[in-house]
N, CA, C and O of each residue as an XYZ file, in Angstrom:
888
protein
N      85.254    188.001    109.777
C      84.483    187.474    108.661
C      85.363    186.514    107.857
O      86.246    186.977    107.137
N      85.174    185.289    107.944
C      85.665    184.087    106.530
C      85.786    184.921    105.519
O      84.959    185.811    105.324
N      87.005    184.695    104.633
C      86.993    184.744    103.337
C      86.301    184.689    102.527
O      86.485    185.513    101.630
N      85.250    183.811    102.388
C      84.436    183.352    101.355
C      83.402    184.254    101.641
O      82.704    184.737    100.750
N      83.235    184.562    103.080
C      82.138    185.501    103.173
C      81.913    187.276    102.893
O      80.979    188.077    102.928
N      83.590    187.292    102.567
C      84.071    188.625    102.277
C      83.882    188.706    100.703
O      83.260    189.636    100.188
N      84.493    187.610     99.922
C      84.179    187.499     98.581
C      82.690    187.261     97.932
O      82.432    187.279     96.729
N      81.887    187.062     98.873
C      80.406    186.791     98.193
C      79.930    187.972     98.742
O      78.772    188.134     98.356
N      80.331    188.951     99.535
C      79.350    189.947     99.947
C      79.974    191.319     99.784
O      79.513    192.327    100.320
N      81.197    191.294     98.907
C      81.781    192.696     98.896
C      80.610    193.251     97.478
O      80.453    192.585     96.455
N      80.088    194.248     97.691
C      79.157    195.122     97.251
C      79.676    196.435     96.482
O      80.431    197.285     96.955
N      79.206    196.423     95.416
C      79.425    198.410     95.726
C      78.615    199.498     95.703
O      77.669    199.913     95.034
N      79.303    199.852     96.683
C      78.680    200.546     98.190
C      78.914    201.981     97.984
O      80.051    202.451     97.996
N      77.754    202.756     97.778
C      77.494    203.962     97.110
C      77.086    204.942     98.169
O      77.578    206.069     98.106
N      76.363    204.693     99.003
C      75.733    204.863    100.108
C      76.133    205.034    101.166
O      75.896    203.999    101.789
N      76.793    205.990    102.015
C      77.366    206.378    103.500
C      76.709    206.968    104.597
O      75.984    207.962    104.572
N      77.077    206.157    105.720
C      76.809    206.905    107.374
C      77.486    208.598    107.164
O      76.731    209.538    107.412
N      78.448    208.784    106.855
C      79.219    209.532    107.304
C      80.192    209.309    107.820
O      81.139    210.053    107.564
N      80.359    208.322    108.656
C      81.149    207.541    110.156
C      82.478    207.656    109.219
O      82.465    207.321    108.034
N      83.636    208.172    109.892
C      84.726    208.454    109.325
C      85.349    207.138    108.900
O      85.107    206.092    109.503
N      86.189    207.209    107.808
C      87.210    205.985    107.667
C      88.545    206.887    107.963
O      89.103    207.856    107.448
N      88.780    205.834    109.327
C      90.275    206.805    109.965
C      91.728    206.421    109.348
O      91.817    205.235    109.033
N      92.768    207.140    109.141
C      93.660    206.744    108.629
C      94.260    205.548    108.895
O      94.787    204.864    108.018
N      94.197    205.151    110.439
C      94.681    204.026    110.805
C      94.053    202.727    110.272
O      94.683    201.692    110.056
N      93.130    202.855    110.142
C      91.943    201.534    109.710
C      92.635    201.833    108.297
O      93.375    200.908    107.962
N      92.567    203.147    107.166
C      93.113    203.224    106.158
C      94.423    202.607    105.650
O      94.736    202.025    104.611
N      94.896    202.859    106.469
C      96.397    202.419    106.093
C      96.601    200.666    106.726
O      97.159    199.924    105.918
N      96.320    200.231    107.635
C      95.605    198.964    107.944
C      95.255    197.694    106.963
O      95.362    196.469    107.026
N      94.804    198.607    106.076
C      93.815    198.254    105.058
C      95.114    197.897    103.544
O      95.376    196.863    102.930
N      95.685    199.448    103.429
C      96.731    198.972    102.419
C      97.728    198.189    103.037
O      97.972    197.207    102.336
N      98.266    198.221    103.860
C      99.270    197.512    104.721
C      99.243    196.218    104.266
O     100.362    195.798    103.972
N      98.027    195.180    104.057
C      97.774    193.921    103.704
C      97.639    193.622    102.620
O      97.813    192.501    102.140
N      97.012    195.460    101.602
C      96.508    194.628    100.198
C      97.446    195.392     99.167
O      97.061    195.885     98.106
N      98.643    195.404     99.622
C      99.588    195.557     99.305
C     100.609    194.397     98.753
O     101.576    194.516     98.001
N      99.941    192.977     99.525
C     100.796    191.591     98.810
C      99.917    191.462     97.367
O     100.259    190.615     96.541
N      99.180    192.034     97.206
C      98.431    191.558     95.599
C      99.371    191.760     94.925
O     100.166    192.675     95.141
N      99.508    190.429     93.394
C     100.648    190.340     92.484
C     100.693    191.487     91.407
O      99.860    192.367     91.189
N     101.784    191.256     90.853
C     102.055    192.569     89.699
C     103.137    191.961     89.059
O     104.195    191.521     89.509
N     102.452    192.044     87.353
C     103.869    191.436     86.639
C     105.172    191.947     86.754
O     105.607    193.095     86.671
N     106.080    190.097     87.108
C     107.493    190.624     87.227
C     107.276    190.741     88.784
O     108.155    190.136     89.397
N     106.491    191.258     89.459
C     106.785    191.340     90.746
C     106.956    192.874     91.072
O     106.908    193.327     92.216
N     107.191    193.731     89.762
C     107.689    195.277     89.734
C     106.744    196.269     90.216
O     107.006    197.465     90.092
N     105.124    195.669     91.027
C     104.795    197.165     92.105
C     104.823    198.451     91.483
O     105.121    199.520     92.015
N     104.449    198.215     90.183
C     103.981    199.826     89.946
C     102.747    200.616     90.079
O     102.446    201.688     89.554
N     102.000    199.752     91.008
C     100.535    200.595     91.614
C     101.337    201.700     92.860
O     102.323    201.785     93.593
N     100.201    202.344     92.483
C     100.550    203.456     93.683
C      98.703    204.080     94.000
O      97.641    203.742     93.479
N      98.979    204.925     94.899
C      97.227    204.993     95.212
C      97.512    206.358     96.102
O      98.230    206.437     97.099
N      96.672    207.517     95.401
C      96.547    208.578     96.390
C      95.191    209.124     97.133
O      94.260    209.679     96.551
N      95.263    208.881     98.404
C      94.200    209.345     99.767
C      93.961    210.425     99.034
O      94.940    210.995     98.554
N      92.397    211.046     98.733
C      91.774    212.065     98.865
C      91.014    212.660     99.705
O      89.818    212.473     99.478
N      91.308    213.470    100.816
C      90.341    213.710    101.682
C      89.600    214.801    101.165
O      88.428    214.952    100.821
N      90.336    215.327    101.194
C      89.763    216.873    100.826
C      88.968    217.360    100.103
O      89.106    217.432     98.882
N      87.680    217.915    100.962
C      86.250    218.267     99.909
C      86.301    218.602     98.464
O      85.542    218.261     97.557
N      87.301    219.303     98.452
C      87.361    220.511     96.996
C      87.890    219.289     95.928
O      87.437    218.940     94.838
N      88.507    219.026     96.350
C      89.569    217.945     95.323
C      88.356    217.011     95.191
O      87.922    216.895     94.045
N      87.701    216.291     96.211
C      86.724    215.153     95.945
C      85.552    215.834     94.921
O      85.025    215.020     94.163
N      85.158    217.027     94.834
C      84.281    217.735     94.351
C      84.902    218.053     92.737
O      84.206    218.194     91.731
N      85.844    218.094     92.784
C      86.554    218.116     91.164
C      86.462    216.738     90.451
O      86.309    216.458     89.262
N      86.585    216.068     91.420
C      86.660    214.533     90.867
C      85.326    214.006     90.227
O      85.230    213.201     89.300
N      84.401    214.577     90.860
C      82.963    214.252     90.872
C      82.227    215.082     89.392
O      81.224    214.710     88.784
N      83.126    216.325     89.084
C      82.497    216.817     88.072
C      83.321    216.712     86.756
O      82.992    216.990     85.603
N      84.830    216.090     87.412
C      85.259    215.461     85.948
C      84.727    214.158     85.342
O      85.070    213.669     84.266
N      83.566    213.537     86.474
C      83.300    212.253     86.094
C      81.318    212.623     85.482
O      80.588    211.787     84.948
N      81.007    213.851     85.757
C      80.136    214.515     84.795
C      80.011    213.670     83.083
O      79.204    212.862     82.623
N      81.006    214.217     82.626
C      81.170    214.532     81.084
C      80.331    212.924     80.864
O      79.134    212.746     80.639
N      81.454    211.857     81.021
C      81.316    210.793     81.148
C      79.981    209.840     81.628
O      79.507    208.794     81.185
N      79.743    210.432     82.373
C      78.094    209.863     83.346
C      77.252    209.883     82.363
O      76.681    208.915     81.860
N      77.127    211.504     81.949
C      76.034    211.956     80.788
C      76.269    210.890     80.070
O      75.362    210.070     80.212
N      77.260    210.481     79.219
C      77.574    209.370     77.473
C      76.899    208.249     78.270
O      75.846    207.794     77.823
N      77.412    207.759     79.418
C      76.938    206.797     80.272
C      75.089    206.499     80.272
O      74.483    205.450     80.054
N      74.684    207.563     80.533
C      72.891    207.403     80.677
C      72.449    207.684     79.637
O      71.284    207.310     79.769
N      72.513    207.990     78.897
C      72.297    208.295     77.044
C      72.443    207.035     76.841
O      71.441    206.323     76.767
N      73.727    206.502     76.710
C      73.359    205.091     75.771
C      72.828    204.203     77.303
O      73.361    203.097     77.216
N      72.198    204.257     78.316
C      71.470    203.601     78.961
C      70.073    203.367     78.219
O      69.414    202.400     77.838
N      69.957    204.886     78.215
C      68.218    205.393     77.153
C      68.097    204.654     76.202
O      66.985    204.223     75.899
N      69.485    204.251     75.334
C      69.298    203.814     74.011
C      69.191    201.902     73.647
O      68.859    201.196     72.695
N      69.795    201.667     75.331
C      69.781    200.151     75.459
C      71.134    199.928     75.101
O      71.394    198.747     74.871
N      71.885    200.578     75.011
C      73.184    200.504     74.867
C      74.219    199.895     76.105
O      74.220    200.237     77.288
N      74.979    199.016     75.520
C      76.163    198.843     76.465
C      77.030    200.028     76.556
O      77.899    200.298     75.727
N      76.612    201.074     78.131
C      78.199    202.005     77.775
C      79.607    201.798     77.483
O      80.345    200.900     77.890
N      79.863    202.789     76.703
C      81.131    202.959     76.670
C      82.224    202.148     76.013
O      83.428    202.381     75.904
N      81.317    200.902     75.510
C      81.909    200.156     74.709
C      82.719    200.361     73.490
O      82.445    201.002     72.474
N      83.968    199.559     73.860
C      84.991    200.073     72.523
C      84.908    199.173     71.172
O      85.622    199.046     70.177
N      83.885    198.702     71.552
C      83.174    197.180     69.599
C      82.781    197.765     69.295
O      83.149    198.242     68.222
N      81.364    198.397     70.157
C      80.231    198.812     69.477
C      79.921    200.221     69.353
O      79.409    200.805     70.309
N      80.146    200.750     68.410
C      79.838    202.556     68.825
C      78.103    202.924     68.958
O      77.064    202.594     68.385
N      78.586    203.940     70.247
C      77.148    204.484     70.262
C      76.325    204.860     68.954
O      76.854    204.960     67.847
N      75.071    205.044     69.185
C      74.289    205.885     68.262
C      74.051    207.102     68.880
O      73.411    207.923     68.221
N      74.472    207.455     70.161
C      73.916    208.495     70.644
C      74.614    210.184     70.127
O      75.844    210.129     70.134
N      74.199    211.258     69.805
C      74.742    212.082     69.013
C      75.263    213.082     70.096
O      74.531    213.176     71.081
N      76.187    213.704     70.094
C      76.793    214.899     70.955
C      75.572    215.742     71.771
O      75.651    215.885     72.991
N      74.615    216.200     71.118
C      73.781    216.990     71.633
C      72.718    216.003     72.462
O      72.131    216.475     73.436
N      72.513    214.788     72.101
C      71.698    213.689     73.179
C      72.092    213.737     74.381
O      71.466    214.068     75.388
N      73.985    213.130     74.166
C      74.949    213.017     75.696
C      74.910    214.283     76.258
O      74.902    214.034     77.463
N      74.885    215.293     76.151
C      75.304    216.842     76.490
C      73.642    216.943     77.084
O      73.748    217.622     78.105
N      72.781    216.728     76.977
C      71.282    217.144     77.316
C      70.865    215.767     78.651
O      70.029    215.759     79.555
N      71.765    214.866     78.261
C      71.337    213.762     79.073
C      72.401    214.060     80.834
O      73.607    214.127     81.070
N      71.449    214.137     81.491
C      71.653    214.246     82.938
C      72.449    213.369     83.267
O      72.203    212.222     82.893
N      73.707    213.639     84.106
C      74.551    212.727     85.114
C      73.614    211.875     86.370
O      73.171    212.603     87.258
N      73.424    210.945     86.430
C      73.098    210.660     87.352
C      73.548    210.577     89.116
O      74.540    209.892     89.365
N      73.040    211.060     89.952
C      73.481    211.329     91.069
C      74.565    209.878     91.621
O      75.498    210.128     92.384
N      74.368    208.714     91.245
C      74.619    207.857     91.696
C      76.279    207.476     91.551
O      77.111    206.914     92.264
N      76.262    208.191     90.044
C      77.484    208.009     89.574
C      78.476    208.912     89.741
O      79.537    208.737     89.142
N      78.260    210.213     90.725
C      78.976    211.567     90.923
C      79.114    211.497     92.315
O      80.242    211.256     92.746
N      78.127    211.671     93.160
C      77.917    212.081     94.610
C      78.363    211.398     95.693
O      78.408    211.707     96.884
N      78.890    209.811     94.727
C      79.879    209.394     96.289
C      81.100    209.313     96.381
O      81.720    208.451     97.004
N      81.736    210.611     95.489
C      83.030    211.120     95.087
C      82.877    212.511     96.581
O      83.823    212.807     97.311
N      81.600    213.068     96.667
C      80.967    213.946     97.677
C      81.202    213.614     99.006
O      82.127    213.924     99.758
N      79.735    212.608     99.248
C      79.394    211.829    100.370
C      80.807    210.997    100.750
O      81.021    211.345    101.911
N      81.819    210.122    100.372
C      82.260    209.476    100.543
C      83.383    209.676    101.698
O      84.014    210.697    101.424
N      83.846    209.094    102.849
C      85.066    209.304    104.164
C      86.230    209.874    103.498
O      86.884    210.799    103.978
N      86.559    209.122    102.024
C      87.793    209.078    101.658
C      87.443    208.781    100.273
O      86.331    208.303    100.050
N      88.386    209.042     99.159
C      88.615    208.752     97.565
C      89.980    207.889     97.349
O      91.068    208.136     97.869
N      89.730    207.028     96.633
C      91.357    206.651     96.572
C      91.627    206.306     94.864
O      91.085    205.416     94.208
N      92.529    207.206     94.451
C      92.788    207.048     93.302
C      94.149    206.300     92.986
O      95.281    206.510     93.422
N      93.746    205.504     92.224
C      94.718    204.451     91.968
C      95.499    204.779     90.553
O      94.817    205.274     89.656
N      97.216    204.469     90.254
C      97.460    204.752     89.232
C      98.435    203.564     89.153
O      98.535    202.663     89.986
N      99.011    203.682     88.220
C     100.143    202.566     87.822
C     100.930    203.115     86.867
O     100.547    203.973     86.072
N     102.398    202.490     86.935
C     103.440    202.766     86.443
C     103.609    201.961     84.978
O     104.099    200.837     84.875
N     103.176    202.653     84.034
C     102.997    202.216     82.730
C     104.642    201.312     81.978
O     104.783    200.548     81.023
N     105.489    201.818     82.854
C     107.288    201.813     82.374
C     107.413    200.612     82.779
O     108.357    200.067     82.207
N     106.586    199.576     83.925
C     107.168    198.855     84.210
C     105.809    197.324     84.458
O     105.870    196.487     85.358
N     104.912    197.388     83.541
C     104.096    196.771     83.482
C     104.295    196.128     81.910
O     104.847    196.658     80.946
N     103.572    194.645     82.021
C     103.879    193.756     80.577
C     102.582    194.093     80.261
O     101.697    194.172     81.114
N     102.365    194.362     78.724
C     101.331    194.622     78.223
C     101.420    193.477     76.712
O     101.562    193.960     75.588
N     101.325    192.179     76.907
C     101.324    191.423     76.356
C     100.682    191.593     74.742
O     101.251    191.253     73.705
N      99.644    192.075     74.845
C      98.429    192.422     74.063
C      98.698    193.473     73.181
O      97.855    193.696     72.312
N     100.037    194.388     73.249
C     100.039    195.304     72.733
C     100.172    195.374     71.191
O     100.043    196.425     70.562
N     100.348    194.590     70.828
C     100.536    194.487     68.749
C      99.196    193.717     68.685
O      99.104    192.933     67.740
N      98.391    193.782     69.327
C      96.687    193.170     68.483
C      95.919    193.978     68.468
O      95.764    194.827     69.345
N      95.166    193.834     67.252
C      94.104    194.594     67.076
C      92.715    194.898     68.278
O      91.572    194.510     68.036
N      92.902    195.269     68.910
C      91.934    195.179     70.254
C      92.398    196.214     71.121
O      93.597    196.473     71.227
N      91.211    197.013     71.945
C      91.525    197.665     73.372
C      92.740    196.440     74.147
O      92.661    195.213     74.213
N      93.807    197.382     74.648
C      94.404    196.478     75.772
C      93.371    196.101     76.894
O      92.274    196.568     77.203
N      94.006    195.255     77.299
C      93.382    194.992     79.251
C      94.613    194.467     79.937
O      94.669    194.516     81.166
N      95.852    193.844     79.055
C      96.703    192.744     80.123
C      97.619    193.699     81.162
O      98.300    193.150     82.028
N      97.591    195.317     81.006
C      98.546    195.650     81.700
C      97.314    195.774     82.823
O      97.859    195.414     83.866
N      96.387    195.995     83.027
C      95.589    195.445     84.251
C      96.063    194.723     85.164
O      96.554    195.236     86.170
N      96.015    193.656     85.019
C      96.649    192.460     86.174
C      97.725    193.056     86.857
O      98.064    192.421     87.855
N      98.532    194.343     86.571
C      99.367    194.827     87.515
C      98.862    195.609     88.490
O      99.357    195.877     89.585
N      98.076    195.875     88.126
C      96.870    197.155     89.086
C      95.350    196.313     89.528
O      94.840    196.497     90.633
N      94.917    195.650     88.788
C      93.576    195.902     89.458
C      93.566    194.945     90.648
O      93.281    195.386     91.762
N      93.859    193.682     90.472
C      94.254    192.757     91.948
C      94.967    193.604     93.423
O      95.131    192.821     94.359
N      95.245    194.568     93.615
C      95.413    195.574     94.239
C      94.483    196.322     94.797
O      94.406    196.548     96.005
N      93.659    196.783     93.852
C      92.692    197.829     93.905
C      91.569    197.022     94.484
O      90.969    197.472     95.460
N      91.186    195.692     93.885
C      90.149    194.696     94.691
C      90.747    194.092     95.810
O      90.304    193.121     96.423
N      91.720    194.683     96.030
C      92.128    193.426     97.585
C      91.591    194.776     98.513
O      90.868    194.587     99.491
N      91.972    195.992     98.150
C      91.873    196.910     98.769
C      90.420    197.161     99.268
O      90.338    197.770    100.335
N      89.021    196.708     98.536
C      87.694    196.994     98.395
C      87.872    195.619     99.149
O      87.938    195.771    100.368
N      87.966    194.312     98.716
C      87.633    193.351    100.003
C      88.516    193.273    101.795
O      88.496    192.645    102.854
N      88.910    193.928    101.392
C      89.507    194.294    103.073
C      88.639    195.534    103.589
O      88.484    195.690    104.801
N      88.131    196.327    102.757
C      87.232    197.150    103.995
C      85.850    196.576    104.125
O      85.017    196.824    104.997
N      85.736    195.556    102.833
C      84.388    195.026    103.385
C      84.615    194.267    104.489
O      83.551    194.142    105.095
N      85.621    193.632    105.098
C      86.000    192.980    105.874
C      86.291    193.676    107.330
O      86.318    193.067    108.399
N      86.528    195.240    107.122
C      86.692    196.002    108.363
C      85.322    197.084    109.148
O      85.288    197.817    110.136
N      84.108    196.594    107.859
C      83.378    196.987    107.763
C      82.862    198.329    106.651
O      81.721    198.780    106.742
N      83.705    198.783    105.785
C      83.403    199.520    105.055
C      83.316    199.011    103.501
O      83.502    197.840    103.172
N      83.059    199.887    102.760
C      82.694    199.398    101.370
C      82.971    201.115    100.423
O      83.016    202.297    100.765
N      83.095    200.360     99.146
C      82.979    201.887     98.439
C      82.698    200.302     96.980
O      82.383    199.113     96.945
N      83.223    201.817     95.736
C      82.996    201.277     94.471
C      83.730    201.487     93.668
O      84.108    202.655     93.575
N      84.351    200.342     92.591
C      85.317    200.899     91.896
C      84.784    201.415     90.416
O      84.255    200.740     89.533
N      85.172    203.199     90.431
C      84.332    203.847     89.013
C      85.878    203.936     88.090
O      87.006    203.504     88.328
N      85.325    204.668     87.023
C      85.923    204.699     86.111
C      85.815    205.875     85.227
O      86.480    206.158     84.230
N      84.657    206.621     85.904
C      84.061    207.499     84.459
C      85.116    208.677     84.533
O      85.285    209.291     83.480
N      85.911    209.109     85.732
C      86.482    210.571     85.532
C      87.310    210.051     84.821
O      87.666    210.929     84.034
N      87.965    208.925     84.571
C      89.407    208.714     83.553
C      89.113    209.091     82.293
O      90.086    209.466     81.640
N      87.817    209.109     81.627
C      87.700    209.588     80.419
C      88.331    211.330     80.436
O      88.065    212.086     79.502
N      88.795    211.574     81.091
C      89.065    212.886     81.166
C      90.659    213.022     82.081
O      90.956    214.132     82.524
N      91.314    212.202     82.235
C      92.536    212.171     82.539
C      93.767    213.062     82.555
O      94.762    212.943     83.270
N      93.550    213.828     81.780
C      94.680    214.941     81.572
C      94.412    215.892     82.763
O      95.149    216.220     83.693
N      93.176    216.228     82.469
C      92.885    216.585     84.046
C      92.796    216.358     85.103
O      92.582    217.201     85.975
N      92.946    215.093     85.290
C      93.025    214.305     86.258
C      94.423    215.115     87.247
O      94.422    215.753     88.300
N      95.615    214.655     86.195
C      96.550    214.795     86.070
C      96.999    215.947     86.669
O      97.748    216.028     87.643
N      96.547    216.749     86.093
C      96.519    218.740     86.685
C      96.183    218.804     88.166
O      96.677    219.579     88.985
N      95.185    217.785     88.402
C      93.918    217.961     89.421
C      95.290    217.451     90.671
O      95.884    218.333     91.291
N      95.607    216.038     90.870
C      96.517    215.608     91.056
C      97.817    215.608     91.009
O      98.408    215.146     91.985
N      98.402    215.997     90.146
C      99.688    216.221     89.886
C     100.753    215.001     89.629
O     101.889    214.775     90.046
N      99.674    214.188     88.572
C     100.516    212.905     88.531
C     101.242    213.116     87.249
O     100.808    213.793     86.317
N     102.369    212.493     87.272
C     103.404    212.531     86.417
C     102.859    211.728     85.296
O     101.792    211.115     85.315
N     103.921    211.814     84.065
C     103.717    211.168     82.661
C     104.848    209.728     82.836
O     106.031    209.446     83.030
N     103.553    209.144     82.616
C     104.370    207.776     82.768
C     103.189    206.623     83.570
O     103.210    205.404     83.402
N     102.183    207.394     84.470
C     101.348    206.579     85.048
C     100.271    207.234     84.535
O     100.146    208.447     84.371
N      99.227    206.050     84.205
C      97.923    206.328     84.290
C      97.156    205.762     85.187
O      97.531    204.837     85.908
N      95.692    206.428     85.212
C      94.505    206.174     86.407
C      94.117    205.075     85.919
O      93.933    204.878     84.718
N      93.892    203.921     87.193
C      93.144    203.334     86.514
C      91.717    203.054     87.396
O      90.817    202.315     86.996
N      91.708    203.499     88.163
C      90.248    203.269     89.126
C      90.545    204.502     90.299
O      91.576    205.000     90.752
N      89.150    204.708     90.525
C      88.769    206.206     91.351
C      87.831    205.211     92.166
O      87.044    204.484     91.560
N      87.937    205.193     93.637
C      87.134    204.328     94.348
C      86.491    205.371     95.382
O      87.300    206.069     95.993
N      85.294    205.534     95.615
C      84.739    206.332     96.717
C      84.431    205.504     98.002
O      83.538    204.708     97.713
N      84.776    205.381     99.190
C      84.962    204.642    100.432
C      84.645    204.964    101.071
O      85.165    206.075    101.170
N      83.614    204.737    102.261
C      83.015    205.035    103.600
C      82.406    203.784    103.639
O      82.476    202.825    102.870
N      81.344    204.107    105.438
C      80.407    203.412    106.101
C      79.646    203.390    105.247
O      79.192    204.405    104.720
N      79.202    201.630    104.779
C      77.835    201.612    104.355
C      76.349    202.021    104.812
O      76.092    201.814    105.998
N      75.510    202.486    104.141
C      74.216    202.803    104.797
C      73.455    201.679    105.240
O      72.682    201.643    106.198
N      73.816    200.571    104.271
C      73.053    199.078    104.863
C      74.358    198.368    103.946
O      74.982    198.842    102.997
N      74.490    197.040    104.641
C      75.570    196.355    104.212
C      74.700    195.021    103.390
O      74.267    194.075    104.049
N      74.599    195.071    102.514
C      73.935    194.148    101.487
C      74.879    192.396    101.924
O      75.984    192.414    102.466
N      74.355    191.433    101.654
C      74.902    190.159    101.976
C      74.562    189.044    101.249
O      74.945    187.892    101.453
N      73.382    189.683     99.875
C      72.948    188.693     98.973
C      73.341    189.361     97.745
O      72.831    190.440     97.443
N      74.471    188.628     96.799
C      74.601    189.457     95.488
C      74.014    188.554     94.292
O      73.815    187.339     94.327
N      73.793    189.411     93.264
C      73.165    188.375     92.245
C      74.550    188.136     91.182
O      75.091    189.106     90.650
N      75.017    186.751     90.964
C      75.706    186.737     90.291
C      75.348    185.172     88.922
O      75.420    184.205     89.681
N      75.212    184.906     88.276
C      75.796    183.880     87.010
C      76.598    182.840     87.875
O      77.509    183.036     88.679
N      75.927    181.561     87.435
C      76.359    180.353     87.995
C      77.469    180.083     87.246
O      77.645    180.649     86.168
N      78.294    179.227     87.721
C      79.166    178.296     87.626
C      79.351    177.720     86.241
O      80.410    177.956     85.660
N      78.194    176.809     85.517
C      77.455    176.785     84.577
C      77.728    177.575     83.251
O      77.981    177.319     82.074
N      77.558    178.591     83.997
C      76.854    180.028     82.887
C      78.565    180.743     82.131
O      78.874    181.132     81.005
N      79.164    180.648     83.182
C      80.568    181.059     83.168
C      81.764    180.115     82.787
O      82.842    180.535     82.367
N      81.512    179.037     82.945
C      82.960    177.827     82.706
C      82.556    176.394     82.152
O      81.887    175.436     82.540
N      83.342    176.763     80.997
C      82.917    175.773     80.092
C      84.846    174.711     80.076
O      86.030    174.857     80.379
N      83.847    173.697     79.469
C      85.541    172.488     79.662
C      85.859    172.488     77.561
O      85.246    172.469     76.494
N      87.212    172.522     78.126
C      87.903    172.873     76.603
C      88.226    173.600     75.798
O      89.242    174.190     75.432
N      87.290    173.507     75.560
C      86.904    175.096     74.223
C      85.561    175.980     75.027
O      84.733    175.674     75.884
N      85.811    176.988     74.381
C      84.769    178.254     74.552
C      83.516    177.752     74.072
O      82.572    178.374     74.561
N      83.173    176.810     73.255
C      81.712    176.339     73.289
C      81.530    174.765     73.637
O      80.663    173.969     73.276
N      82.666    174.607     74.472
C      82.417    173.522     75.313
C      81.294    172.901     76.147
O      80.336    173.674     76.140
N      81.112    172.083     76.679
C      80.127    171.466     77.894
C      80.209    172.416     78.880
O      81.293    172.901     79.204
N      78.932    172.799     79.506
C      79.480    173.336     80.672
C      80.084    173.282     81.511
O      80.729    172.375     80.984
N      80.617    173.412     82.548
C      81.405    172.519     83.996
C      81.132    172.531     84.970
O      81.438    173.318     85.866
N      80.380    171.484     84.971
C      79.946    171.052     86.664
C      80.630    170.048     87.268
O      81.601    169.482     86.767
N      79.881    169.668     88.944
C      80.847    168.814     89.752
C      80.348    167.422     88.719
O      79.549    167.295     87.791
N      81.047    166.742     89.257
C      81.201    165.281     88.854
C      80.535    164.322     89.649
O      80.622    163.125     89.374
């Protein structure tokens, strides 16, 4: 598969055959998306294989708590989880509001889990004296974690990158046995797609890139 055709059609892919993802194809897979950059060059991603039912099944109900806040402020028209805007939704709403299967069960269903962490000691966090959620120590981890999701769309598999068990991290931690010093930053569930999607809807060109300033002209060809 072309490049371009890997980048317009990587999906996430919730949905599994079953059809194993074998270690070799696994490791295959990191073997390559392993050149993704990291400030400094210092490689403090690391990523641990979950096979194992029980462990994938913990993962799935630490990402519970989270799902619920998740479909509550769905109900409410809410952007989840947002750190601007606080919910309106009240403890006893989120707590009554159902996890949705979608967001738990391919921690279940899934060949493999791969939890991704990073080495907090050795990542630039540029951002850190502003008033704002960080994001810049990202760029050490997540270009990693997406090279990793477009190479199995490319070997034929797919998964999705979640987020909700990190709201609950300490346990993570227990669950795993990851040391102090790294945090999670993506929980990806991976197998055979059930159907491999090849049309995504995305925001033009247009819509996204403007020339100059942020309320610039839009940018198109010439």
């Amino acid at each position: 598969m072309e490049l371009n055709d890997v980048i317009r059609t990587t999906f996430a892919a919730r949905d599994y055959t079953g059809e194993p993802l074998t270690d070799e194809i696994l490791h295959d897979i990191l073997e390559t998306a392993r050149f993704a950059p990291s400030g400094g060059n210092r490689q403090g991603n690391r990523v641990i294989v979950v096979r194992d039912p029980d462990t994938r099944n913990s993962l799935a109900m630490l990402a519970e708590p989270a799902a619920k806040r998740y479909m509550a402020q769905i109900k409410l028209g809410e952007s989840p989880w947002n750190a601007v805007v606080p919910t309106k939704a009240s403890a006893a709403e989120i707590e009554s509001t159902p996890a949705a299967d979608m967001l738990t069960e391919p921690f279940r269903a899934a060949s493999v889990v791969l939890v991704f962490v990073v080495d907090l000691k050795v990542v630039a966090s540029m951002d850190q004296d502003l008033d704002r959620v960080g994001i810049v120590s990202g760029a050490s981890i997540y270009p990693f974690v997406w090279n990793v999701c477009l190479l199995a769309r490319q070997a034929g598999f797919g998964g999705t990158i979640t987020t909700l068990a990190i709201a609950e991290e300490p346990k993570m931690r227990e669950l795993l046995n990851i040391p102090e010093g790294f945090c999670v930053c993506a929980v990806v569930p991976m197998g055979k797609p059930v159907k491999q999607l090849t049309k995504l809807r995305r925001r033009s060109v247009e819509d996204i890139a403007v020339c100059e300033r942020f309320d610039g002209a839009a940018f198109t060809k010439k």
